[in-house]
C-alpha positions as CSV (number, residue, x, y, z in Angstrom):
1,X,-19.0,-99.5,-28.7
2,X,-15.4,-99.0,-27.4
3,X,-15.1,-96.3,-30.1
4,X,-17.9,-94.3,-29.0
5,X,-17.4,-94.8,-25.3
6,X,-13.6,-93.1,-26.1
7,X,-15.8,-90.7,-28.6
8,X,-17.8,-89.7,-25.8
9,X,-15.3,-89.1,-23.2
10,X,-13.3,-86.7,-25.5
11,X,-16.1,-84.6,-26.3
12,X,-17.0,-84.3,-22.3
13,X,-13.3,-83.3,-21.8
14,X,-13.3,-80.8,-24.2
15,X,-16.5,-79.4,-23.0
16,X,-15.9,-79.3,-19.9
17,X,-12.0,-77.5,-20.5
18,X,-13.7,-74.6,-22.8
19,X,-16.7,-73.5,-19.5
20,X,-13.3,-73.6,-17.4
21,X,-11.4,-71.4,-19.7
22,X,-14.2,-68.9,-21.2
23,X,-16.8,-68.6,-18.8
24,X,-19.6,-69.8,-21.4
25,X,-22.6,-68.0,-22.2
26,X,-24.4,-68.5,-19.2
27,X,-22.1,-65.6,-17.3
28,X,-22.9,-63.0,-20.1
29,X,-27.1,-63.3,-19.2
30,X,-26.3,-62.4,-15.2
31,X,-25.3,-58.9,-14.2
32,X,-24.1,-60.1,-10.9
33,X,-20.9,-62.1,-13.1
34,X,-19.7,-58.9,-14.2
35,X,-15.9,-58.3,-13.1
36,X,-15.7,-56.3,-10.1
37,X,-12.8,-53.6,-11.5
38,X,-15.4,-52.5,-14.6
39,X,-18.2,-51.7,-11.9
40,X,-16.6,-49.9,-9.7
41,X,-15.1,-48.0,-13.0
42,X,-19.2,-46.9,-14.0
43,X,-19.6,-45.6,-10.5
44,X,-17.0,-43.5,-10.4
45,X,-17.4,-40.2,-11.5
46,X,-15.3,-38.4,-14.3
47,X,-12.3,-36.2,-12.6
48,X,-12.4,-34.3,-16.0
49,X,-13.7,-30.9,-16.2
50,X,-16.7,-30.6,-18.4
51,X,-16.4,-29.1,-21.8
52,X,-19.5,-26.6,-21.2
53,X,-17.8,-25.6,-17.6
54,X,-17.2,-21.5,-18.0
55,X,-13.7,-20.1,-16.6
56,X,-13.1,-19.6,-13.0
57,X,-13.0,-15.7,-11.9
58,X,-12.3,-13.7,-8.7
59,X,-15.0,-11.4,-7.9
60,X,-14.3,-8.5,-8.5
61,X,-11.9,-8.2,-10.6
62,X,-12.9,-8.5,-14.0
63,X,-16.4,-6.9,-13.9
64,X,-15.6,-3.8,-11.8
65,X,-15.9,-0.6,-13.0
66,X,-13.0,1.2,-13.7
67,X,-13.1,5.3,-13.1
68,X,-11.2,7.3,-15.4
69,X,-10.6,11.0,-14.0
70,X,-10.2,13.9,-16.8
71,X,-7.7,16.2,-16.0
72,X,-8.6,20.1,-15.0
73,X,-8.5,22.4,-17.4
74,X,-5.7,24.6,-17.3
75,X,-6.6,28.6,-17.2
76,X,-5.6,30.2,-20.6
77,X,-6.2,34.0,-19.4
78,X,-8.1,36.3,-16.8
79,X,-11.8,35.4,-16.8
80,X,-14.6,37.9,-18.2
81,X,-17.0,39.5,-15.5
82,X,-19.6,38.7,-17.7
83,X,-19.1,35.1,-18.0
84,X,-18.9,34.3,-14.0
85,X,-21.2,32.6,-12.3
86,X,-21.9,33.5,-8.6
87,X,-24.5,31.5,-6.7
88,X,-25.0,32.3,-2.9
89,X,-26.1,29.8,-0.6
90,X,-26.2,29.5,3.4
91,X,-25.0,26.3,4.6
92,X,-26.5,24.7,7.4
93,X,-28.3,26.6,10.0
94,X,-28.1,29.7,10.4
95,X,-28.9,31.7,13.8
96,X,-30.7,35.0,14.3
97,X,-27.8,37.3,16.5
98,X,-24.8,35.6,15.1
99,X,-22.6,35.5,12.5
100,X,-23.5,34.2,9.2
101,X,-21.4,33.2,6.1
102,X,-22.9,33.3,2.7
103,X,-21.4,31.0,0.4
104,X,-20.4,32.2,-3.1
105,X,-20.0,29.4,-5.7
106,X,-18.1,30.8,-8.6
107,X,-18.3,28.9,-12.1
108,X,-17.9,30.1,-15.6
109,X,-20.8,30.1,-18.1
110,X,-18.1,29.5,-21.5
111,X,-14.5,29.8,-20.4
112,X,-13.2,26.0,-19.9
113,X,-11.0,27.8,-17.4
114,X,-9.8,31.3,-16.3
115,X,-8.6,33.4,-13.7
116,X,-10.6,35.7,-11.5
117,X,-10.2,38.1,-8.7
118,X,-13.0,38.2,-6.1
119,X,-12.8,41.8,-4.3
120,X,-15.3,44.2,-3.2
121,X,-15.2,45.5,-6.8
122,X,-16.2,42.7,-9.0
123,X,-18.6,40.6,-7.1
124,X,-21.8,42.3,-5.3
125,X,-24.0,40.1,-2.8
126,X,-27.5,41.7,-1.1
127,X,-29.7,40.2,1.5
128,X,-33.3,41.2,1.6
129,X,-36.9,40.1,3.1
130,X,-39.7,41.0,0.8
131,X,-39.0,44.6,0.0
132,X,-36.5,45.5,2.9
133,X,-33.2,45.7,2.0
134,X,-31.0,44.2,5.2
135,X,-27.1,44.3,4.5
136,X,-25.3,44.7,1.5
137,X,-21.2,44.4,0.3
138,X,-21.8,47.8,-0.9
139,X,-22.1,49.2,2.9
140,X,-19.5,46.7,4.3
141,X,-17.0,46.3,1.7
142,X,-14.7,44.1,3.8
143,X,-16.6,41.4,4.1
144,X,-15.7,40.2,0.8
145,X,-12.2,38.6,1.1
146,X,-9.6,39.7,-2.0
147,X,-8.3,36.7,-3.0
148,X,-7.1,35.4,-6.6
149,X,-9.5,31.9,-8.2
150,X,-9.4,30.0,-10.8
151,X,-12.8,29.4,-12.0
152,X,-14.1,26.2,-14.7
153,X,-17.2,25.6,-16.3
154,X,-17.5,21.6,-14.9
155,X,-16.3,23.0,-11.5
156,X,-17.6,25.1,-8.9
157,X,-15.0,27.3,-6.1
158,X,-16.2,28.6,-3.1
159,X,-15.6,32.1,-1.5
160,X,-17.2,32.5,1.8
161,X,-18.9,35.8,3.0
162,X,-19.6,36.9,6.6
163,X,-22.4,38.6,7.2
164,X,-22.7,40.3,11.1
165,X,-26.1,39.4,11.6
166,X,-26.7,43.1,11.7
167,X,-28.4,45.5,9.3
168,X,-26.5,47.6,7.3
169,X,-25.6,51.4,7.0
170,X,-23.5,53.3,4.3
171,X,-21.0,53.4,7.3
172,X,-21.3,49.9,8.1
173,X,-21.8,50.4,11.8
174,X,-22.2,48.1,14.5
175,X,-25.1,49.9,16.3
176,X,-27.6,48.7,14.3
177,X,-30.5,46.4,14.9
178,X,-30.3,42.8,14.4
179,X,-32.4,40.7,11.8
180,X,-35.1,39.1,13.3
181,X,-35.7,35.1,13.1
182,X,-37.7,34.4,9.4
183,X,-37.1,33.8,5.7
184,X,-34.3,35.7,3.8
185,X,-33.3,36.1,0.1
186,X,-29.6,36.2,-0.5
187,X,-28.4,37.9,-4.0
188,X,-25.2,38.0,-5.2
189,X,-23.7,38.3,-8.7
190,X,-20.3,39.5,-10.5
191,X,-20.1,42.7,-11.8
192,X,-21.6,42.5,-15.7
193,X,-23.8,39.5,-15.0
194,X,-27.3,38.3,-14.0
195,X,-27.7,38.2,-10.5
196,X,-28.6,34.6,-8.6
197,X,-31.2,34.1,-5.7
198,X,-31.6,32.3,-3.0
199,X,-34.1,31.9,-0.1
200,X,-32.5,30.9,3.6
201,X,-33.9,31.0,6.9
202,X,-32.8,32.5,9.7
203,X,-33.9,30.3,12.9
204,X,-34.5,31.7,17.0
205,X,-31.4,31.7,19.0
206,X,-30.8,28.7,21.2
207,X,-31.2,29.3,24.8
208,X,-28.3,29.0,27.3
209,X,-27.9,26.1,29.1
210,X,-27.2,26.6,32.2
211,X,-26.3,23.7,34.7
212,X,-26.2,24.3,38.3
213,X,-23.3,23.0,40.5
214,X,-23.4,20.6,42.9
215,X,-24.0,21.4,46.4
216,X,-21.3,20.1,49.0
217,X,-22.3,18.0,51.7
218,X,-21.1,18.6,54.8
219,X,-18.6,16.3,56.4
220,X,-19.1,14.6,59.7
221,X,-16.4,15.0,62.0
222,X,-15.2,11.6,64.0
């Protein structure tokens, strides 16, 4: 009896020392026996970047467009009449009893680039209203400017013509009557090639404005 009463106690001691030192398998059933540093570990989130993230751009940069410019062609030689281009137009509005200037814009049809001179004698440009013929560059010469262009077929160069307002005589007078308010054709074309045309419209002078001054009041002595 003595031997199993010292039997007995041995086993309880060593029992009792191994749940001390290993928990025992009680403590792996219960979540809330976890250890405190791995659960705060699974609630943090990862500081590494994801594998599927896609690289950080600025805006901007990489995905706009990029304009190249192609340099002019340079003129090789003097430009043929029959290869320029001349297409009139009136900008904006014009008014009946003023001034006008008819635009000329000069291209080539072939030539990557030439030279040109407009003058009286190589470009031609005609108004008229139906049938009636109203001012031409062939009565007033001088209102072509002389000047020397280079032209291009992807380009366009303006030449502006100033037309009185006026019909025209051989003389180019300045007594004769104005052109009325209405619908116009302008006509122009270089000397060897087909003519362009195009309609403008001649709108009624603006009246004067005319504000009255103010009237003094009179002053009252003391």
């Amino acid at each position: 009896m003595r031997r199993l009463l010292v039997l007995g106690i041995a086993l309880a001691l060593v029992f009792g020392i191994g749940r001390l030192l290993g928990g025992g398998p009680a403590q792996d059933d219960d979540p809330s026996a976890q250890p405190a540093a791995a659960t705060a570990s699974s609630a943090t989130p990862s500081m590494q970047p994801s594998a599927s993230a896609a690289p950080v751009t600025r805006a901007g940069r990489n995905d706009r467009p990029v304009k190249v410019r192609t340099p002019l062609a340079v003129p090789t030689g003097p430009c043929l009449d029959d290869d320029v281009r001349v297409v009139p137009s009136v900008d904006g509005t014009a008014y009946a009893g003023n001034d006008v200037t008819v635009t000329l814009n000069l291209s080539t049809s072939d030539s990557p680039a030439c030279t040109w001179e407009v003058s009286p004698e190589s470009v031609v440009v005609k108004l008229t209203s139906g049938s009636d013929r109203i001012w031409s560059t062939q009565d007033c010469p001088g209102a072509v400017p002389r000047q020397q262009v280079t032209l291009r077929r992807d380009s366009t160069t303006t030449v502006g013509v100033v037309w009185s307002g006026q019909r025209s005589d051989p003389s180019c007078s300045r007594t004769t009557s104005w052109a009325e308010p209405g619908f116009y054709h302008a006509s122009a074309a270089a000397l060897g090639s087909e003519p362009e045309d195009r309609q403008f419209q001649l709108a009624a002078p603006q009246p004067a404005t005319i504000t009255p001054s103010p009237t003094p009041e009179p002053t009252t002595k003391s």
